[in-house]
N, C-alpha and C positions, 0 to 999 in steps of 0.2 A: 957441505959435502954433497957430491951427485950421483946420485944412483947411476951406475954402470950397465946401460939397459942392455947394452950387446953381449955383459956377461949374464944378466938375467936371461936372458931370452932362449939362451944357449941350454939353458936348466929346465928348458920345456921342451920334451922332443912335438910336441904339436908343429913346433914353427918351424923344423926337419922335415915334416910329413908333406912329401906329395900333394896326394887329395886335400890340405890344405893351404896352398902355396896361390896366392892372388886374394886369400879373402881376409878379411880386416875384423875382427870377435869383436863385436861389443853387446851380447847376452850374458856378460859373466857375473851377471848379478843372478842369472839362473844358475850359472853352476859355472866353475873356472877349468881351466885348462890345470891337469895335473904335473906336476914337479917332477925331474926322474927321478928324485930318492925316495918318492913314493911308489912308485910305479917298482922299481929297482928289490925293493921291500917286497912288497907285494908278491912278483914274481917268484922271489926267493923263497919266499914262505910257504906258496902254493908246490916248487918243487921240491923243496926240503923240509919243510914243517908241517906239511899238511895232516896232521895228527892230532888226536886230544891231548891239548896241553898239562904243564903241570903234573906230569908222572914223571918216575925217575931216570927212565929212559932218555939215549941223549939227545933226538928229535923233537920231544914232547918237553923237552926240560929247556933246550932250546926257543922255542914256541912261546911257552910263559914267560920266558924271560923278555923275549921282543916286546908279546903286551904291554909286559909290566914296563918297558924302558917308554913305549909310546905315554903312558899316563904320566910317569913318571915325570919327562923333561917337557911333558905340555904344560904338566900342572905348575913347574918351576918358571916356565917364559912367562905364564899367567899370573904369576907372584900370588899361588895356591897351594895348602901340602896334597902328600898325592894324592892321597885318599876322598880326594874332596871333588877329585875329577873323575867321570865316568861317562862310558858309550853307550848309543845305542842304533836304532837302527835309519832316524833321524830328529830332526828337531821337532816337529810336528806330534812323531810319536813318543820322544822324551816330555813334550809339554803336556799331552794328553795320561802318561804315566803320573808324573805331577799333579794332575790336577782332580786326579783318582786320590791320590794320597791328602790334599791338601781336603779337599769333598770329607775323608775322614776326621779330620784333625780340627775342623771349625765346626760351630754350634748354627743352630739355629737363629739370625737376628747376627751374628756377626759379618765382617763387611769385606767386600773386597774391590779394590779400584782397576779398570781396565780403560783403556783407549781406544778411538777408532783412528788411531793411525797405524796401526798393526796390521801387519801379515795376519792375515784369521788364523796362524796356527798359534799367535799368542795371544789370542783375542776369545774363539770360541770355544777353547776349552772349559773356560775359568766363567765366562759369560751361563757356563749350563751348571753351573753349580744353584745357580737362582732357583732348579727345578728341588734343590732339598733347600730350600728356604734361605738362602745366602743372600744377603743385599745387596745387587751389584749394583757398581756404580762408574756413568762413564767419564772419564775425563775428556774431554771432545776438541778435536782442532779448530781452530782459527777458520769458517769455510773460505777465507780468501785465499791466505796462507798455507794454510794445512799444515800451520804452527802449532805444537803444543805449549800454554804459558803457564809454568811452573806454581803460578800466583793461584790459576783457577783449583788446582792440586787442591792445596792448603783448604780453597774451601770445600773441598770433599772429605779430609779427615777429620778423622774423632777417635775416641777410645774404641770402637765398635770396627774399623776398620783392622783387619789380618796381616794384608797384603796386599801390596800396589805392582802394576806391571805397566813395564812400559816398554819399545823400542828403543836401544841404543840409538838407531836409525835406521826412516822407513824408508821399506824398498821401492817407491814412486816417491815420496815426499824428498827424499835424500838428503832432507837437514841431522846433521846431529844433534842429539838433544845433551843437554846438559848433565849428565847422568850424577856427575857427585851431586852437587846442587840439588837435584832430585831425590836423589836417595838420604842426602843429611834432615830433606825435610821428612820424607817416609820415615826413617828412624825416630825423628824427633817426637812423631806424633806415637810413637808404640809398634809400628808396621815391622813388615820384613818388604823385600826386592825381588821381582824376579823381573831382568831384561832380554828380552830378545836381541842377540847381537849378529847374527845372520848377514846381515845389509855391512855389518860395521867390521868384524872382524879379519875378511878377506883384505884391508885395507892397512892390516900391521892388528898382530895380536894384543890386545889390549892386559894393561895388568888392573885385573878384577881382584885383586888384595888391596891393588891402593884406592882405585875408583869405591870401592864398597857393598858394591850389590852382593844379599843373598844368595840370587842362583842369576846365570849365567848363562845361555845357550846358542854355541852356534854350529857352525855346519860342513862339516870337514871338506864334503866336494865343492862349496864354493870358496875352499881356503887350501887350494892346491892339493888336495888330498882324495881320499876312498870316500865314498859314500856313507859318511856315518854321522849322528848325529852327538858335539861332547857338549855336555853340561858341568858347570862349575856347580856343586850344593855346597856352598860351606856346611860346615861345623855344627853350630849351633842349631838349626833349622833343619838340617839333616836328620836329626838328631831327634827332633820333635814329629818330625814328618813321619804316619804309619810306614812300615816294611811293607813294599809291592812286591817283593821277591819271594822265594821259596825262604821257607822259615827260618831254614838254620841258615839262609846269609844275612841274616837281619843284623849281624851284630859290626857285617862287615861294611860301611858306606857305600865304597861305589861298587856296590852291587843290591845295595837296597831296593834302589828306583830303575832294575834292570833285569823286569821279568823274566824274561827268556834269555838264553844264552846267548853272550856276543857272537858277532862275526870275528872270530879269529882273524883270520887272516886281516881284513880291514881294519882291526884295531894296532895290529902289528905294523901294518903298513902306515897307520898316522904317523909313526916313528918319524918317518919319510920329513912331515912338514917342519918338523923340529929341525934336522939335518939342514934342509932348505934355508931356513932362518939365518944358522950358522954361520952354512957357507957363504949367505951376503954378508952378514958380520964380517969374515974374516977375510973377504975377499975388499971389504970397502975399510978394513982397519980397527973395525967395530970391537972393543975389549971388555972385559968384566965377567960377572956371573950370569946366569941364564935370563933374567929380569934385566938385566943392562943392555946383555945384546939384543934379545927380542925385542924393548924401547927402542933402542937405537937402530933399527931395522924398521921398525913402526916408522919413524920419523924421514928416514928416509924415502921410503914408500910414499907416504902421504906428500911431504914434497916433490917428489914428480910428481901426484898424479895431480895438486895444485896446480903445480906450471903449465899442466894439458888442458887440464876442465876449465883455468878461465877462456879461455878464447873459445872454447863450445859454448861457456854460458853467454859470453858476450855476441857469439853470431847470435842464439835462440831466443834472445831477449826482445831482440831489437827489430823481429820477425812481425808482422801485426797477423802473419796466417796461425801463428801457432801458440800455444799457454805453456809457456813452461813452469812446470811446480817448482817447489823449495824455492833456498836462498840462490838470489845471481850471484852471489859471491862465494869463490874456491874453499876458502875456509874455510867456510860455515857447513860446508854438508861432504858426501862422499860421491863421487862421481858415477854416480847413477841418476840418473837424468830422463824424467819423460814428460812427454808434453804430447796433448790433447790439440790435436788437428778437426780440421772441419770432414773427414773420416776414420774409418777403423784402423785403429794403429797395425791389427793385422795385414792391412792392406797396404798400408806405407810400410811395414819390414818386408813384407813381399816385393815392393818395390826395388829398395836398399838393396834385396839380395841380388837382385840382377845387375848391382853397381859393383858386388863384391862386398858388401857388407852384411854381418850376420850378426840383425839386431833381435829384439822379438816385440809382439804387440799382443795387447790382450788387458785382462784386470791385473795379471801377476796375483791371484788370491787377496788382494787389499782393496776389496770390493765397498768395504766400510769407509776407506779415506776419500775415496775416488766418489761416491754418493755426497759424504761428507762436504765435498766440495763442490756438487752439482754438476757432477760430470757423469753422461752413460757409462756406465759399467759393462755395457754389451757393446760400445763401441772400442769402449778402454780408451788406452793413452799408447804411444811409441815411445820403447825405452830403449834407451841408448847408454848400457853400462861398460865402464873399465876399471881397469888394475895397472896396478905398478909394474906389468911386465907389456902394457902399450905403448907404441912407438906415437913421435909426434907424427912421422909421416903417415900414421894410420887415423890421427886426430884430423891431415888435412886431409884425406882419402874420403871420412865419412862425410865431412863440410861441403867438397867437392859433389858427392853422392846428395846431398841434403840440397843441395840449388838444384838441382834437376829432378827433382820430387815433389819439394815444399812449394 
């Protein structure tokens, strides 16, 4: 089956927009272009629900209800129950809530495993636990590859280890990592999971009931959505983890690890992403329960954006001006892509932009991998990311734009 990009595309009013009309996104590993059944939400809720939810009034009873439908049919695409899902205000400061309660819950002399191919928002949190006597330990990439090898893992567990965290996939490296595989060993040794899936989840919702990790986080505005950050906690671990919340919602999960009050409206409006899912389900055929169609959307997604990324990786490989990180090969990562030039990747998307393309350059926060691999962090790398709602002729647009730069 072929993903139907002209009905995609139609579900984004960005590519209506005027002021947008001649330029070619590929920043969307910062953040994507929203859906209009987000946007349509949102709206709605600001002129008719803009209320405190949850009273019995019919504005306010309204209001809750939307929230409660957003957790509801995410946690279900996620093959999660609902309660296992929760917002906040992003992912950086969901993992930093986390790692306040996890800071509680382990002893002195217990362990905990981290990477340097992470975003620092799943990397420095859990790294400052060292300051109450935590053993942290890194798991470290490949510096040619800026691979992580599942094998090295293994030799950093023991009984003493907590929790292992890792990237589904980094936002410069842009390999997928093996996540069951990783997480059967985390288990096997006593651990629990927590992955950042940030990089990974814009590319088809992943179901974190059958993969297995722990916790789960990623990041609604780069998954066609509001500005919010959801976290999966299962159950178990949920459950062990101290209440960050006000006391009396200790007893309720997702609002354990969600000190302050959500943003209403933007939690209402994720609904939106859910909707979006659907409607390519059913507009491509796609049938079953909420975990069926979301897979089946996953899989579609990923196959376009395979059939665009190899012929990117294959022009930037074969470049000798430029390094490209991750795997040359489509399947092995997600089409986020940068590569280290003999200048400031800022200055090569400053280029781009004047071709019509709107990339970005910098560290992107994963200042750890990019050292890791002996690369300036202050000149960074140029990243060039997409999504399943990019045209091929915007793939030749940037290729074109990329000969008269590189």
């Amino acid at each position: 089956m072929t993903l139907d990009i002209e009905f995609v595309r139609s579900r984004f009013p960005a590519f209506a927009e005027p002021s947008l009309q001649g330029q070619a996104f590929f920043e969307n590993a910062g953040g994507s272009y929203t859906c209009a059944p987000v946007i349509a939400r949102l709206e709605r809720f600001y002129r008719q629900r803009k209320v405190q939810p949850y009273a019995p009034y019919e504005a306010s009873r309204l209001a809750g209800e939307e929230m409660d439908e957003a957790r509801a049919r995410l946690a279900a695409m996620l093959g999660v129950a609902s309660d296992e899902v929760s917002f906040g205000p992003s992912t950086t400061a969901n993992t930093y809530v986390l790692s306040q309660a996890v800071r509680q819950w382990m002893n002195p002399g217990d362990a905990i495993v981290v990477t340097n191919q992470d975003h620092e928002a799943n990397s420095g949190p859990w790294r400052r636990l060292a300051e109450d006597g935590i053993d942290v330990r890194e798991w470290s990439v490949d510096p040619e590859t800026g691979l992580l090898n599942p094998e090295d893992l293994e030799n950093l567990l023991d009984e003493r280890v907590r929790l292992v965290c890792f990237p589904h996939c980094s936002n410069v490296i842009g390999a997928i990592n093996p996540l069951v595989e990783i997480t059967a060993v985390a288990h096997a040794a006593g651990a629990f999971v927590c992955v950042d899936g940030v990089s990974y989840a814009p590319h088809g919702l992943p179901d974190v009931g059958g993969l297995g990790p722990d916790i789960y986080l990623f990041s609604a505005y780069k998954t066609y959505g509001p500005h919010q950050g959801i976290m999966v906690i299962r159950r178990e671990l949920g459950n062990l983890l101290p209440n960050q919340a006000h006391y009396f919602n200790a007893d309720t999960l997702y609002k354990r690890f969600t000190p302050a009050g959500p943003d209403h409206a933007q939690v209402a409006a994720s609904a939106g992403i859910a909707d979006y899912i659907d409607e390519l389900a059913g507009h491509h055929g796609i049938t079953g329960d909420a975990p069926a169609r979301a897979g089946g959307v996953h899989d579609l997604m990923r196959g376009h954006e395979i059939t665009l990324l190899q012929p990117l990786l294959d022009y930037l490989k074969d470049r000798n001006s430029v390094r490209l990180l991750g795997p040359d090969r489509a399947e092995g990562r997600a089409p986020t892509v940068a590569v280290v030039l003999n200048r400031a990747g800022e200055d090569a998307a400053a280029e781009l932009a004047r071709h019509g393309i709107m990339a970005g350059g910098g560290d992107f926060y994963a200042v750890r991998p990019l050292k890791a691999m002996g690369i300036d962090a202050e000149r960074g790398v140029l990243r060039l990311s997409f999504v399943h709602y990019t045209s091929r002729e915007e793939i030749d647009k940037l290729m074109t734009a990329l000969d008269d730069i590189l």
